[in-house]
N, C-alpha and C positions, 0 to 999 in steps of 0.2 A: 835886457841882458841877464835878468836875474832868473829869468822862465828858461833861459839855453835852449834858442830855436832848433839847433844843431843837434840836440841832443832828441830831439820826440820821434825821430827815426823810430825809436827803442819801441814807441808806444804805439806806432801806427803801425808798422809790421808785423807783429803776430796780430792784430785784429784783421791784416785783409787776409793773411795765412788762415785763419778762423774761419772766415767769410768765404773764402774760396774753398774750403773743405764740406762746407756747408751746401753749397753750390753743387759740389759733387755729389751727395748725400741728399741731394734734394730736399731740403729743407731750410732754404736761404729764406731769410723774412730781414728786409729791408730796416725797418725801422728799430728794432731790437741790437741789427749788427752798429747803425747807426750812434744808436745811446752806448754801446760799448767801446765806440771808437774816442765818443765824447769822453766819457769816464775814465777809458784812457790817458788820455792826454793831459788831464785834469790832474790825476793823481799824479801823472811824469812830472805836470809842471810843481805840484805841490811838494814831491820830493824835491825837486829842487833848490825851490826858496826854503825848505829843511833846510838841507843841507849847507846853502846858505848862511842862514842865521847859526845854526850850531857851529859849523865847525870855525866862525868866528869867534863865539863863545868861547869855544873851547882852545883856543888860538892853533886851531888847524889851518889857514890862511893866512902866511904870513908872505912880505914883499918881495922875498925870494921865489915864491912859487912862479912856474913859468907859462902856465895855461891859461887860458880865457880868464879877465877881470872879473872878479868876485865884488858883487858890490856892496855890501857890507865891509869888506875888507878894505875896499878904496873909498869907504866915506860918501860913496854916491847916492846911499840908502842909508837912513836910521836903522838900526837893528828892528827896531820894535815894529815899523813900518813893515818891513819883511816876513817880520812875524806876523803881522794880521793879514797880509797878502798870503801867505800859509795857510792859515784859518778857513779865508777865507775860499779861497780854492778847492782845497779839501772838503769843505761842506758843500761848496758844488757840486763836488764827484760825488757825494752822498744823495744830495737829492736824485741828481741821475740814477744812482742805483735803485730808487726806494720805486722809480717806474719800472727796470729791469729784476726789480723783485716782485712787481704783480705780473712780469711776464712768464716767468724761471723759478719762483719761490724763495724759500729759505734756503736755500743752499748757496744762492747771491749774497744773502744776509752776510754769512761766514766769510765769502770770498771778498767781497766791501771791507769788512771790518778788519779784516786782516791784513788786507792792500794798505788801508790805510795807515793802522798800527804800525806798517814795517817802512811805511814812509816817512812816518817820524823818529822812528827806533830806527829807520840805516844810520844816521850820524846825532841823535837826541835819546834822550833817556840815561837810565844808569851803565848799559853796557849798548854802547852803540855798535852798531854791526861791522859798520864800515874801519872803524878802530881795532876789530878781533880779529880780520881776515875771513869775513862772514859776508863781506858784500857782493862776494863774486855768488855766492849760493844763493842770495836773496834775489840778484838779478834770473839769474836761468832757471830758479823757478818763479816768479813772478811776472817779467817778462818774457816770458818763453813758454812752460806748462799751464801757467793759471790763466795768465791773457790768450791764448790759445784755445785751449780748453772752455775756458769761460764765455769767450766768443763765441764759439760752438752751441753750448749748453744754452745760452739765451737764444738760439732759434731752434737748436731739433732737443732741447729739454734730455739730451743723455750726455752722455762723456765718453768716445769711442775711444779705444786704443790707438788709432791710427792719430786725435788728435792730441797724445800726448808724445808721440813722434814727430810730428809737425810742429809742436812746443818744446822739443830738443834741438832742433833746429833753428827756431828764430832766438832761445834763451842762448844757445851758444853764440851765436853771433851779437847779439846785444851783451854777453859775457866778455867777446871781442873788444868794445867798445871800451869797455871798463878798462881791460888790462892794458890797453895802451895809454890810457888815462892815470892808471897807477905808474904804471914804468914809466912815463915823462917825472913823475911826481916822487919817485922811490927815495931819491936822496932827503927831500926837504918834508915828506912824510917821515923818513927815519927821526928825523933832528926834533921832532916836534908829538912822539910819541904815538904818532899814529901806525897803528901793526897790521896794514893793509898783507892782505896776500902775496902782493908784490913785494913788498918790504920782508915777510916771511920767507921765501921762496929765494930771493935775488933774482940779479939781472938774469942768468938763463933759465931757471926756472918758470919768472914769467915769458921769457922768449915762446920757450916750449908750450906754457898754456896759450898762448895768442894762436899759435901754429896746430894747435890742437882743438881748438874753439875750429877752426874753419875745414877740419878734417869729418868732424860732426856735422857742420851743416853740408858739405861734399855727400856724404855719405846717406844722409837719413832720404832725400826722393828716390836713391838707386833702390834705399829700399821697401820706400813706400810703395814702387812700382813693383818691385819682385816679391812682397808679402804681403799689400792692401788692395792691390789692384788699383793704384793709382793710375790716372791715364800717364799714356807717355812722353804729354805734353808740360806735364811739373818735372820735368830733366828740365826745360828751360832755365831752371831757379839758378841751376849750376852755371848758366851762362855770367852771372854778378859774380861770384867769386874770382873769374880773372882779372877783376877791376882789386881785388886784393893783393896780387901777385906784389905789386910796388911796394905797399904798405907794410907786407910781408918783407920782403930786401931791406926796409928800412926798421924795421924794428928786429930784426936780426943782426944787423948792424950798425944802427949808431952810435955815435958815440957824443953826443949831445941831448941834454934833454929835446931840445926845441925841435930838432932832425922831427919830433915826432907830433908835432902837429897837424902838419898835411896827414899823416898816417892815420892820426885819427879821425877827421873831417872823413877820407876817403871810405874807415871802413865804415862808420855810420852813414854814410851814403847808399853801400852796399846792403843792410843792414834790411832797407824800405827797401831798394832795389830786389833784394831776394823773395822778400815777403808780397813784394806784389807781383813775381813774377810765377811765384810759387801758388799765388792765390788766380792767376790767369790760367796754368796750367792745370790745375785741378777742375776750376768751373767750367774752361773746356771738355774737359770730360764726364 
């Protein structure tokens, strides 16, 4: 419960977007894109139990929240318990990287240490991100440009412009994720000092970024194909965002936090769904 199986969409998706780029670009190497999906995942789950234990700490979880059980919060976990499952994880995704730095070099060094750093600094440390209205920007670029990018970078060893496009694309829609996440949560993040983006902005403000998260991903294959010579078979990617249309009606309109549950299962479903549809379409070509 405390790893949010529902939530590693975020992490899986820009690496097969990576890997399907890679594909195109002829320079796919299995085992590299492999260790990047692991170290993904890794760190997803490691921010999690983060996020977890702190924002308990910090009494960012309390019994009016209305989303997925927190178990720190409901006494199903010791704190400290969570905290070494933290640790512990995180140093996994390290060791992973310390193979994907004799593939790719020191410029994984940086991209490691940093992933990691901001997995403990979204809701730990002195100025947590998550608390300033900074989560939404550590998300689309971390899972969106850097996991994209980075995916890349450990099998053809460059950084092409085209996959920091492809990393606009899957960070906005794992930015989706979030925001529907904050706007279930707006009210009882107000009460409890947390200055999420959502809580910054209000209800139509985040409306509009959710509706605007999936205008970016709409938009970036039309023009991958019209300025990268993407094949024309990554249009497919667009075929997942009609599975948003619902979640869309619904968080333009409820009027309950809970209304927004299905909303958000659906667009994290959507989330993998694009990214692997996006990474079929490109390796076709």
């Amino acid at each position: 419960m405390a790893a949010r199986p529902k939530t590693l969409t975020a992490a899986v998706a820009p690496v097969l977007a990576g890997t399907g780029l890679a594909a195109h670009h002829d320079v796919l190497a299995w085992l590299p894109a492999g260790a990047a999906l692991l170290g993904a995942i890794l760190i997803q789950i490691g921010t999690n139990l983060a996020n977890d234990y702190y924002d308990f700490l910090r009494g960012g979880d309390t019994e009016e929240r209305v989303g997925p059980v927190r178990v720190t919060q409901a006494g199903l976990l010791p704190p400290e318990r969570v905290k070494r499952g933290m640790v512990i994880t995180l140093a996994a995704a390290m060791l992973v990287g310390v193979y994907l730095v004799g593939v790719a070099g020191w410029p994984i060094v940086w991209i490691g240490l940093a992933s990691v750093a901001c997995a403990l600094l979204y809701t730990g440390g002195p100025y947590p991100l998550a608390y300033h209205g900074l989560g939404d920007v550590f998300v689309f670029v971390f899972f969106g440009l850097v996991a994209v990018g980075g995916t890349y970078f450990v099998q053809g060893l460059i950084w092409p412009s085209d996959a920091l496009l492809a990393g606009a694309a899957l960070g906005a829609l794992s930015t989706a994720i979030l925001v529907v996440n904050n706007l279930r949560d707006i009210d009882t993040d107000r009460k409890v000092g947390k200055r999420t983006l959502a809580v910054r902005v209000g209800v139509a403000g985040t409306r509009v970024e959710y509706g605007l998260m999936l205008v970016v991903a709409a938009v970036v294959p039309v023009v991958g194909v019209l300025s990268f010579a993407w094949p024309t078979a990554s249009l497919m990617s667009l075929a997942a965002l009609l599975l948003c249309l619902r979640p869309l009606r619904t968080v333009l309109s409820h009027s309950d936090p809970r209304e927004l549950l299905p909303a958000l299962d659906a667009t994290a479903r959507v989330v993998v769904l694009y990214g692997g549809l996006l990474a079929l379409g490109l390796g076709l070509g």
